[in-house]
C-alpha positions as CSV (number, residue, x, y, z in Angstrom):
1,X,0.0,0.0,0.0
2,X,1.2,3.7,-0.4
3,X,2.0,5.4,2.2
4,X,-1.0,7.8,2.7
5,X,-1.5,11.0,5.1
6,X,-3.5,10.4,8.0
7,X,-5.4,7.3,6.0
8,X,-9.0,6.2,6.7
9,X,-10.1,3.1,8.5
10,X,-10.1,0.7,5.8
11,X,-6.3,1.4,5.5
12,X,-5.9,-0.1,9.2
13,X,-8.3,-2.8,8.7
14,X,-6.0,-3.9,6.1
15,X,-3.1,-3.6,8.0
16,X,-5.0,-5.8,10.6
17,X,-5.4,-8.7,8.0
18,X,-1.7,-9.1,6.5
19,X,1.3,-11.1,8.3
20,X,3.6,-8.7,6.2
21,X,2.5,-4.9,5.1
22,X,4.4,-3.1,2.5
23,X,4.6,0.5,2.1
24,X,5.1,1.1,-1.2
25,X,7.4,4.4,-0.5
26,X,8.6,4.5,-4.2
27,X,5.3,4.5,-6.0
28,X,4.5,8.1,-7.8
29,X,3.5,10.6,-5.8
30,X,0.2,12.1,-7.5
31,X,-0.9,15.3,-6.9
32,X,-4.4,16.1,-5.5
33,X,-4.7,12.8,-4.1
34,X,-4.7,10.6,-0.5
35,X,-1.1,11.0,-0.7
36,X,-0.8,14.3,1.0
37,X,-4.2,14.8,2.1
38,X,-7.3,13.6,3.9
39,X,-10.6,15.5,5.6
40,X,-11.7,15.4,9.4
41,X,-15.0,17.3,10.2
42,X,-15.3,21.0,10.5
43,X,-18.7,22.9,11.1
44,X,-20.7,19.4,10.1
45,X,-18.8,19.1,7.1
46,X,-15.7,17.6,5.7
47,X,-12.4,19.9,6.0
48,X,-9.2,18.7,3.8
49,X,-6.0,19.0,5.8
50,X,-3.5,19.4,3.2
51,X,0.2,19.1,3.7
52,X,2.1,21.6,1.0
53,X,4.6,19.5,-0.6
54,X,7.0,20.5,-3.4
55,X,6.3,19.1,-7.0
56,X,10.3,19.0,-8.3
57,X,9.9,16.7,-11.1
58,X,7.1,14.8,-13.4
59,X,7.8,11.2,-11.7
60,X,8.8,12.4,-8.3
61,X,8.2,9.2,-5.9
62,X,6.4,9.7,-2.1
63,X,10.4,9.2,-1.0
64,X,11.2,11.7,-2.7
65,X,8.4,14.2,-2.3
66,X,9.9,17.1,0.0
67,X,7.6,18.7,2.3
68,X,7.2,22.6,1.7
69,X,9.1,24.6,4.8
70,X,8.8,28.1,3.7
71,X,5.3,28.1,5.2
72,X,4.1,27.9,8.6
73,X,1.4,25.0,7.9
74,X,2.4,23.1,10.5
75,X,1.7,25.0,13.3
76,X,-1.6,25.8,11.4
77,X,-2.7,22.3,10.8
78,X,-1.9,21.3,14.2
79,X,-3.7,24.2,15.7
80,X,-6.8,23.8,13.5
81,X,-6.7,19.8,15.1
82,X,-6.5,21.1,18.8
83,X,-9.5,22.9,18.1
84,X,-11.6,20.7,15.8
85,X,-11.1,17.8,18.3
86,X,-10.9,20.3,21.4
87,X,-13.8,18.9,23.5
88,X,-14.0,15.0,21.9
89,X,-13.9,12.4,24.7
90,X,-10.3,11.4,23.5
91,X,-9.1,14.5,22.3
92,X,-5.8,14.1,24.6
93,X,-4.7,11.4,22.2
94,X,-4.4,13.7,19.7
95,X,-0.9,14.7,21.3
96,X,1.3,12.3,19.5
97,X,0.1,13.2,16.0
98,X,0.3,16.9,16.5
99,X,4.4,16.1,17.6
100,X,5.1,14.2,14.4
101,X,3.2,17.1,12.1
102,X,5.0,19.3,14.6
103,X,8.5,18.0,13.8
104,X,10.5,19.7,11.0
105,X,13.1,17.0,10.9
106,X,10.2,15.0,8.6
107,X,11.8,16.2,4.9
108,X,10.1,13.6,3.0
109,X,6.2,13.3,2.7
110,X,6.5,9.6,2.8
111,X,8.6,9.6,6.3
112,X,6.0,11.5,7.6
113,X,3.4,9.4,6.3
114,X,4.5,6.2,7.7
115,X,5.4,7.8,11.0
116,X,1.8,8.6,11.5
117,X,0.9,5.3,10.2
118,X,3.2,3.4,12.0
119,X,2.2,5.4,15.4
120,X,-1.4,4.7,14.7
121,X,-1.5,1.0,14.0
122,X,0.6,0.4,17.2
123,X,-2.0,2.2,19.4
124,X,-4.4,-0.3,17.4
125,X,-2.6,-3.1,18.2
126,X,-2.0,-4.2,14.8
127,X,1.1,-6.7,15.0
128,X,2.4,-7.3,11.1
129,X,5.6,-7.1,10.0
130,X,6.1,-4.0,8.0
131,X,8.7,-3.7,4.8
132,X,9.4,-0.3,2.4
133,X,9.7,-0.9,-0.9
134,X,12.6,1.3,-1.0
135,X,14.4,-0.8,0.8
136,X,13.9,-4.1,-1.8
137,X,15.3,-2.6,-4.7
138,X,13.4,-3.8,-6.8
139,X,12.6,-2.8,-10.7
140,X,9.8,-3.1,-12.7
141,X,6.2,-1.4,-13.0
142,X,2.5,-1.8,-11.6
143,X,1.5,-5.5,-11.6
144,X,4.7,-7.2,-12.3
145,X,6.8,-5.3,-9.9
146,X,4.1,-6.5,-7.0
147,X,4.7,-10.4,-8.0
148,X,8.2,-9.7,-8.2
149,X,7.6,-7.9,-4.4
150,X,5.7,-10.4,-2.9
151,X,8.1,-13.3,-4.0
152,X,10.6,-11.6,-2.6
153,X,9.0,-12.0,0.6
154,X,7.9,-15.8,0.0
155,X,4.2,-14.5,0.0
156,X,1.7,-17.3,-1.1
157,X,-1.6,-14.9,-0.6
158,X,-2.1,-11.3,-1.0
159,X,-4.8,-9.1,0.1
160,X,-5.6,-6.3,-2.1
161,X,-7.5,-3.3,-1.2
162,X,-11.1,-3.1,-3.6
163,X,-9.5,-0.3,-5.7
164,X,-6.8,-2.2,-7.4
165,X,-9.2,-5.0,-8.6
166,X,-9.6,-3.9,-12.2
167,X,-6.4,-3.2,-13.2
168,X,-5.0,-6.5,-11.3
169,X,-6.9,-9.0,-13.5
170,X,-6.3,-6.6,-16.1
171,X,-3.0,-7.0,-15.9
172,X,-3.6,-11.0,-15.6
173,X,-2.0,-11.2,-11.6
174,X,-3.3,-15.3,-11.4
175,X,-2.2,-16.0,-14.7
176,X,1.4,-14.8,-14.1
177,X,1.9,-16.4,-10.3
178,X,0.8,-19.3,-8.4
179,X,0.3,-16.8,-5.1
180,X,-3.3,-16.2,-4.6
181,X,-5.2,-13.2,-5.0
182,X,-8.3,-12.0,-2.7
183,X,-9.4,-8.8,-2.1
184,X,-10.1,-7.0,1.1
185,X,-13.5,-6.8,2.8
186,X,-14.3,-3.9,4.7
187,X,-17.4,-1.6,5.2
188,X,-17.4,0.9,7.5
189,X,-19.8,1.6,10.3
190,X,-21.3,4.9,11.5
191,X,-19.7,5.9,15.0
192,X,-20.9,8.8,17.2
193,X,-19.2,11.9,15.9
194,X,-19.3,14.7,18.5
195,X,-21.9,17.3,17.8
196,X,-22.6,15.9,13.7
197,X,-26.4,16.4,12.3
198,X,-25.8,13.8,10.5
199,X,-22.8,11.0,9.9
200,X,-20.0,12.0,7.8
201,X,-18.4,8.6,6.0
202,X,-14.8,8.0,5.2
203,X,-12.8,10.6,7.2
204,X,-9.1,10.0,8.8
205,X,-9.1,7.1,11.0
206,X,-8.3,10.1,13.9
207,X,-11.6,11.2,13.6
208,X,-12.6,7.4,14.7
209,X,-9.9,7.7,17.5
210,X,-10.9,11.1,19.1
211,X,-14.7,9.8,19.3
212,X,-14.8,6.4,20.2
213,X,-11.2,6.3,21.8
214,X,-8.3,3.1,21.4
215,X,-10.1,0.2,22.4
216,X,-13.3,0.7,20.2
217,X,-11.5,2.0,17.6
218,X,-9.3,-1.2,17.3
219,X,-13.0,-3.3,17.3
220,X,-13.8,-1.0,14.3
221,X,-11.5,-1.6,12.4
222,X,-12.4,-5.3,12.9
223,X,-15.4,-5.2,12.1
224,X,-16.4,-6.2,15.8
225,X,-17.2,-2.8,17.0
226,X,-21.1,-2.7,18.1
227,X,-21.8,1.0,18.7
228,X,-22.7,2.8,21.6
């Protein structure tokens, strides 16, 4: 999976599944996408948080994707999350994401992404072995660069998330390894969201967080969570 900023729930329910998760750090970065955004609520409806990142070349990787210094968004996105969450019922866990947006030693949008990842699925509890593919070396494009991946890795199953099935038996994945291919299941519940007229689907998993807390959260995520 790429490495995305502040990712939604399905991202950690996938995360939950696998024995090994790889960040794919040296896929494309795209602009306008999940890569270096995601929404949490505002005013009863959904706010993009946007991290300003510097577009240096046409096939710049997430790696390789240098965040934008030369203005003061930090301390703005991490002021605008002390007050959007300021009076949730878990809003003091929002203190360990606001020091790793807070931290200008994070160069690189993908370090930062998989910081916050990585911080998030241990609070979840979520136990698989993570890989880069960075660190693989490993040369080819879409489809047959992911066999070549998971053999590396001795994988004999992979879960894919919903929004890669079309181009995988495009591509013809089955026909070109013996290593199964399933696809991930995941539909997301409503939750309580603190003061909402109505449920706002599909936001950063730390709006799930700061209004259900750790332990429900990590019940949401598989698919066990009954509400409240």
């Amino acid at each position: 999976m790429q490495p995305t900023f502040l990712p939604w729930s399905g991202y950690f329910h996938l995360m939950s599944e696998v024995d090994i998760f790889i960040f794919l750090d040296d896929a494309q970065f795209q602009k306008s996408s999940w890569h270096n955004r995601n929404r949490i609520p505002l005013n009863n409806a959904p706010h993009w948080l946007t991290v300003p990142v510097l577009h240096q070349q046409l096939e710049q990787t997430l790696l390789e994707t240098r965040l934008k210094n030369t203005t003061p968004w930090r301390e703005k996105m991490t002021k605008l999350l002390e007050q959007a969450y300021a009076k949730h019922s878990f809003n003091d866990e929002i203190g360990s994401f606001i020091e790793l947006i807070s931290n200008d030693n994070f160069t690189s949008l993908a370090e930062l992404n998989i910081a916050l990842i990585k911080i998030m699925s241990q609070k979840l509890g979520i136990k698989c072995q993570i890989i880069r593919s960075s660190e693989l070396d490993i040369p080819g494009i879409r489809t047959q660069r992911l066999i070549s991946i998971l053999h590396s890795v001795n994988a004999t199953e992979y879960l894919s998330p919903q929004g890669a099935r079309e181009y995988l038996i495009a591509d013809g994945f089955t026909e070109q390894t013996s290593i199964s291919l399933s696809f991930q299941q995941f539909t997301p519940q409503v939750y309580p969201q603190r003061k909402a007229d109505h449920f706002i689907e599909k936001l950063s998993m730390l709006d799930v967080v700061m209004n259900i807390g750790w332990c429900d959260s990590k019940a949401y995520i598989t698919q066990i969570y009954l509400g409240n």
